[in-house]
C-alpha positions, 0 to 999 in steps of 0.5 A: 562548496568553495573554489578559490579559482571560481568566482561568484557565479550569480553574477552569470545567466543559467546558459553561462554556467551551463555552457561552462559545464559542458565544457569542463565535462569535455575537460572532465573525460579528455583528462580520464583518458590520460589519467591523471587523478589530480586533474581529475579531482580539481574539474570534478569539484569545479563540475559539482560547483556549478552542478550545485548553483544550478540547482539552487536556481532550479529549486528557487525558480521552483519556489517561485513558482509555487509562489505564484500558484498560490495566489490563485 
């Protein structure tokens, strides 16, 4: 998934993007409470880009992983 206001974010540590993640969470509900579907529509696409990169790193760290155990 693309967001134009989003940058690449392999340029950032695991922390980063979940710190950012909690925060737009944060946004996420604030914005439920005052209703505006708009809103909400832009944060939950930012929320299921970073969602979908930490993933990727999870799955990659994962492969690695089974890399290393391969070996023994």
């Amino acid at each position: 998934m693309f967001h134009p206001l989003i940058g690449d974010l392999s340029e950032f540590k695991d922390q980063d993007i979940e710190n950012r993640l909690l925060e737009l969470n944060k946004k996420y509900y604030a914005a439920a409470r005052l209703g505006s579907q708009d809103l909400l529509t832009q944060l939950l696409t930012c929320i299921t880009i970073y969602r979908e990169e930490l993933g990727k790193r999870h799955t990659r760290k994962l492969k690695d992983a089974d890399n290393d155990l391969g070996q023994l």
